[in-house]
C-alpha positions in Angstrom: 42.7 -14.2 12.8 46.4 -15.2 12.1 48.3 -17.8 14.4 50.4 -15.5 15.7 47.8 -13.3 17.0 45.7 -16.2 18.2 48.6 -17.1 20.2 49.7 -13.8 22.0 45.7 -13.7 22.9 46.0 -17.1 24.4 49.1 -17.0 26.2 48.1 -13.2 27.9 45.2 -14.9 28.8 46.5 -17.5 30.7 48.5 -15.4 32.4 45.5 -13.1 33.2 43.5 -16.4 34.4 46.0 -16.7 36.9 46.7 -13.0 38.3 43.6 -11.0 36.7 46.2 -7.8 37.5 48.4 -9.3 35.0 48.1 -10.3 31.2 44.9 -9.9 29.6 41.6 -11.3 29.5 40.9 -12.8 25.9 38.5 -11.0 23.8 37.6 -12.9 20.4 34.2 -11.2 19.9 33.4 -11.6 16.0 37.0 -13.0 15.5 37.3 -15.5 12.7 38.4 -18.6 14.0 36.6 -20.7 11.5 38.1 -24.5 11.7 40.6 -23.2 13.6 42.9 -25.7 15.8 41.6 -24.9 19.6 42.6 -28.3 21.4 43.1 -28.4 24.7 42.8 -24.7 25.1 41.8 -22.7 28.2 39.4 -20.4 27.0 37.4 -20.2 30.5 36.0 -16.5 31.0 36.9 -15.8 27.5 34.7 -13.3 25.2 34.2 -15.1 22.2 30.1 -13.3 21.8 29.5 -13.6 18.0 33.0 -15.1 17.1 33.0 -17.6 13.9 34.1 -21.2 15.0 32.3 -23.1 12.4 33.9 -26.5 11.8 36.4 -25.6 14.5 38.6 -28.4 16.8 37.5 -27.4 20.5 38.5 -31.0 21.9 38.9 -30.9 25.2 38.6 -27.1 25.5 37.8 -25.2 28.6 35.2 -22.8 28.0 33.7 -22.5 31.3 32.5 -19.2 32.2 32.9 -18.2 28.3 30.8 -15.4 26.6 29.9 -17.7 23.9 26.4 -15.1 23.0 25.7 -15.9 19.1 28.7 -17.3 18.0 28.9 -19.6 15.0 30.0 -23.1 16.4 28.3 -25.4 13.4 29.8 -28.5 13.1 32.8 -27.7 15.9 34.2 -30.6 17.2 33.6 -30.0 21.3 34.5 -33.3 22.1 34.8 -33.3 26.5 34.9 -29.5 26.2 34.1 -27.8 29.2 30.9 -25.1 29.1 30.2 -24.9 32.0 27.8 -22.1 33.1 29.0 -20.5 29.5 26.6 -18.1 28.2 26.0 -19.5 24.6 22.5 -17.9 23.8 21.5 -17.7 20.5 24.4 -19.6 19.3 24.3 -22.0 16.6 25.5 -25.5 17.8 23.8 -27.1 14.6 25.7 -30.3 13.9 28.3 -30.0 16.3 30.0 -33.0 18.2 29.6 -32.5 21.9 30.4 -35.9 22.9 30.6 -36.2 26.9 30.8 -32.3 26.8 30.1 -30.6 30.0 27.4 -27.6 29.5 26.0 -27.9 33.1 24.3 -24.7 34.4 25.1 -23.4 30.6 22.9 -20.6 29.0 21.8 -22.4 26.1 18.3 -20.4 25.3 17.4 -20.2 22.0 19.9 -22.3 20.6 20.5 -24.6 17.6 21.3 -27.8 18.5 20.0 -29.5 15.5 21.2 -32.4 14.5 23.8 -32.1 17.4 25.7 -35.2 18.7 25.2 -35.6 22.6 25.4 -38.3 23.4 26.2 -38.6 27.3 26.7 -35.0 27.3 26.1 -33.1 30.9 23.3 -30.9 30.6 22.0 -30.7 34.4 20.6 -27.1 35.3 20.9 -25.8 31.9 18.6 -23.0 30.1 17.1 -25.2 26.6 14.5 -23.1 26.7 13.2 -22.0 23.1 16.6 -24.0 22.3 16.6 -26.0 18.8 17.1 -29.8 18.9 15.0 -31.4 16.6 17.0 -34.4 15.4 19.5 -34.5 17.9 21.5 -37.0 19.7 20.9 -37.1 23.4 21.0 -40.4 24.4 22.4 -41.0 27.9 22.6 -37.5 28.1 22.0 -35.9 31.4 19.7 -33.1 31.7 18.7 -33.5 35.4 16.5 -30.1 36.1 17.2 -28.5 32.6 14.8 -26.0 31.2 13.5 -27.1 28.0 10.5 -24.8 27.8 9.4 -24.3 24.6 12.1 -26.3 22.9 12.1 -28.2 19.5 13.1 -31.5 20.4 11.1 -33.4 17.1 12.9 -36.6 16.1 15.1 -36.1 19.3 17.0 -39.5 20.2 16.6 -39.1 24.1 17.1 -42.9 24.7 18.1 -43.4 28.7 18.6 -39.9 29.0 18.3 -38.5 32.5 15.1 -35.5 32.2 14.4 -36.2 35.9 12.4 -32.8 37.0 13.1 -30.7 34.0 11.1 -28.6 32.6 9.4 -29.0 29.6 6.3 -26.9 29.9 5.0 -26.5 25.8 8.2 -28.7 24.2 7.8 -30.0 21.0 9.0 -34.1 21.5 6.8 -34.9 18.2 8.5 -38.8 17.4 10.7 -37.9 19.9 12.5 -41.3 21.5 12.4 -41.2 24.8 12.6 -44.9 25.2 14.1 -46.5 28.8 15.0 -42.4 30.0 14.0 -41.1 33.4 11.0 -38.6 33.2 10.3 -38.5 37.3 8.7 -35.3 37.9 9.4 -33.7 34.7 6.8 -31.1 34.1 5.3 -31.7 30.6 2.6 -29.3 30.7 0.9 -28.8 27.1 3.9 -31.1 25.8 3.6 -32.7 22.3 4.6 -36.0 22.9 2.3 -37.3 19.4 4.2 -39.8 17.8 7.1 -40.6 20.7 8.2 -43.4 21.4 8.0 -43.5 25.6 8.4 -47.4 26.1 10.1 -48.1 29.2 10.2 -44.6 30.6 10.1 -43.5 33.6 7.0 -41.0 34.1 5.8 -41.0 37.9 5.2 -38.3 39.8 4.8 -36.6 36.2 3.2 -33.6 34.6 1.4 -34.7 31.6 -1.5 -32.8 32.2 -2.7 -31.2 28.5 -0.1 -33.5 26.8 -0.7 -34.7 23.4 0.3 -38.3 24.0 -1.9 -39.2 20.1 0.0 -42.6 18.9 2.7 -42.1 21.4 4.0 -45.7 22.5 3.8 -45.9 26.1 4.8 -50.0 26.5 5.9 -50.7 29.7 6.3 -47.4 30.7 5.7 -46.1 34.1 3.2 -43.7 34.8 2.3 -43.6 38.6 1.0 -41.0 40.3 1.5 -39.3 36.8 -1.1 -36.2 36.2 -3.0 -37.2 33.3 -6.0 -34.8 33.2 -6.9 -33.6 30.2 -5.6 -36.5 27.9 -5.6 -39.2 26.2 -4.7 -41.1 29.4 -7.6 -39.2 31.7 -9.6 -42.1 33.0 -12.1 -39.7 33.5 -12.5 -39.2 30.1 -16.3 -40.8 28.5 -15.8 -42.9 25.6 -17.8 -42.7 22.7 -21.3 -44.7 22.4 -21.1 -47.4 20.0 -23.5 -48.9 18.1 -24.8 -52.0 18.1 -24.7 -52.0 14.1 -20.8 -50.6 14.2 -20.1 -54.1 17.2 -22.2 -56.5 15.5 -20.1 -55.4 12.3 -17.2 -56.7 13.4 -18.0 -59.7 14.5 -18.3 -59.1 18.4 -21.2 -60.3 20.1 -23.5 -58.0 22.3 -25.7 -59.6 25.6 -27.0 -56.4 27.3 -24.1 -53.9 28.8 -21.4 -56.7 28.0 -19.5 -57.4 24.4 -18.3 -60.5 24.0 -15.0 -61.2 21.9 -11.7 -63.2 21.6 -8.3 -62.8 22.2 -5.0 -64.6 22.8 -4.8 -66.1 26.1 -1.4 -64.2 26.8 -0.4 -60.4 27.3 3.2 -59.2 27.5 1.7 -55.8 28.4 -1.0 -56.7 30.8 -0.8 -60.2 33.1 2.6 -60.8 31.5 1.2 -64.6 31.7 -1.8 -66.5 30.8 -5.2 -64.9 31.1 -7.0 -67.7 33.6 -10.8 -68.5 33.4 -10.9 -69.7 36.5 -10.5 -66.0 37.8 -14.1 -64.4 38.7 -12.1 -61.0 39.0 -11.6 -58.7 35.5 -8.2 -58.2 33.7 -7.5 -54.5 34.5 -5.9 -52.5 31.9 -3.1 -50.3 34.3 -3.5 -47.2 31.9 -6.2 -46.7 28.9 -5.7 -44.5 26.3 -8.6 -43.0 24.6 -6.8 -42.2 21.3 -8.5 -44.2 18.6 -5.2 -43.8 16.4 -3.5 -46.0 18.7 -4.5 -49.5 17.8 -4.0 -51.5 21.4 -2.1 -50.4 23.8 -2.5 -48.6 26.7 -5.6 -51.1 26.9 -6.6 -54.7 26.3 -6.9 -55.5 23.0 -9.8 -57.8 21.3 -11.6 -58.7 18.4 -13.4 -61.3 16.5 -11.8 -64.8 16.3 -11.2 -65.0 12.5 -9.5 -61.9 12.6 -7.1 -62.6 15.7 -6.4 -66.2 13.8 -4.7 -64.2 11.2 -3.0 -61.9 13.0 -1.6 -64.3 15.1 -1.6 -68.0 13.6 0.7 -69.6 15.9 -1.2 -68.8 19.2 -4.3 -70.0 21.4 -7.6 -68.2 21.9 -9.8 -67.2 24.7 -13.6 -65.8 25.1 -13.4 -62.5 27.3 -16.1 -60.3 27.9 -15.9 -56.2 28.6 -18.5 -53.4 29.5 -19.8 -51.6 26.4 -18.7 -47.9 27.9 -15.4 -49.4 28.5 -14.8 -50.2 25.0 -13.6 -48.4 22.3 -13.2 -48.7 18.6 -9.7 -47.9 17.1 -8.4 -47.0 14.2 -7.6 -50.5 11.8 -10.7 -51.7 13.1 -8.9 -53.0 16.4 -10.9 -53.0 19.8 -9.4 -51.8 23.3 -11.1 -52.3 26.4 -10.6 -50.9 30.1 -10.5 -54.1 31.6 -12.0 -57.6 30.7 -12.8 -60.9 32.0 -11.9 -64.3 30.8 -15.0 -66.2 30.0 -14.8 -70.3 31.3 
């Protein structure tokens, strides 16, 4: 479309914004706007279903209300646009800039958002269901009670994003980072979450139940009243039987239903302090995960003392004990345990 034509549709459409009996509503369906200058314009209510605005300027647009249904905005520049309850479905947002853009209440179903830069955008209410972000940009993002059902969020960046009570029943978050972001009664239902990195996040009151949380990194992150049934995290969950061959093997000690072994007399992730022999009462682990690919943590972590003098040279050593069947056997030959005590 030529610039002359672009602007007659844009000024009768201003004019029909304001009295819908005069000028015209704009109607750009399949038009070619391909890197086309659209600052500042007021597109709201506009029909732009299937229209090409690949590599197009949209800065500050307003596109609220806009038929936006399979159009072509790859690599736009939708720097503090406005989308607003648009109905983009099925478009292709793949690369675009959407730096502090507004897409709150937006139909965004089935979209590409790969590789899309968000960062702080406003995605509260949204549809992302089936949407496309693997290897997108979200940090500080808000998607407050978004639909993400069924999306592709692998390799997300979702650092301090707000997900508080969305809904991400069967998302893909495979190495997702989710580090420091609010999760508070997200529903994560049959979520993959392998790989992610969830340290710091805020998970209470969560869904997790059927998650894949395999080699997630859950460090300091908060998981009360989280439902964990039925993974990695269930404590209800029976650990395998070890063998006395497979404990003595690795240079633990064995005195009826209690292993004996070393480890450093501090834990960032546990007492946050020095383990104290004095204490009669066990070290309590405040989640455990079962997954032996995860090497220590959720759990307390010990070994044999040659082995925890390499790891870590510089620091002091303790004897702790731990029941058998709350022990398990990782991965790297590493040893997590439910809870331990610190042996005087």
């Amino acid at each position: 479309m030529d610039q002359q034509a672009l602007d007659t549709v844009l000024s009768n459409h201003n004019i029909w914004l304001l009295d819908n009996t005069k000028g015209k509503r704009a109607n750009l369906s399949g038009a070619n706007l391909s890197g086309a200058n659209l600052t500042y314009v007021n597109l709201s209510e506009a029909n732009l279903s299937l229209a090409d605005l690949y590599k197009a300027n949209l800065t500050e647009a307003d596109l609220s209300n806009a038929d936006l249904y399979k159009a072509n905005l790859s690599e736009a520049d939708l720097f503090h646009a406005n989308l607003s309850k648009a109905d983009l479905s099925g478009a292709d947002l793949s690369h675009a800039y959407l730096f502090h853009a507004d897409l709150s209440k937006a139909d965004l179903s089935g979209v590409s958002l790969s590789h899309a830069y968000l960062f702080h955008a406003n995605l509260s209410n949204a549809d992302l269901s089936n949407a496309n972000l693997s290897k997108a940009n979200l940090t500080e993002a808000n998607l407050f009670h978004a639909d993400l059902s069924g999306a592709n969020l692998s390799g997300a960046d979702l650092s301090k994003a707000n997900l508080s009570k969305a809904n991400l029943i069967y998302a893909d978050l495979f190495h997702a980072n989710l580090s420091g972001a609010n999760l508070s009664g997200v529903n994560l239902f049959h979520a993959n979450l392998s790989g992610a990195n969830l340290s710091g996040a805020n998970l209470s009151g969560a869904n997790l139940s059927k998650a894949n949380l395999t080699e997630a990194n859950l460090t300091e992150a908060n998981l009360s009243e989280a439902d964990l049934s039925d993974t990695c995290l269930d404590p209800t969950i029976i650990l395998p039987i070890l063998t006395d061959k497979e404990i003595l093997n690795s240079g633990l000690e064995i005195d009826g239903e209690y292993i004996y072994g070393w480890r450093t007399n501090n834990s960032y992730f546990i007492n946050k302090d020095f383990f104290y022999t004095q204490r009669e009462e066990p070290y309590v682990a405040p989640y455990f995960s079962s997954d032996i690919k995860t090497n220590c943590h959720p759990g307390i972590y010990l070994n044999n003392l040659n082995i925890l003098k390499l790891e870590y040279p510089d620091s002091t050593f303790i004897r702790v004990k731990c029941l058998r069947n709350e022990l398990l056997h990782t991965e790297g030959n590493k040893w997590r345990a439910k809870r331990i005590w610190a042996i005087k």
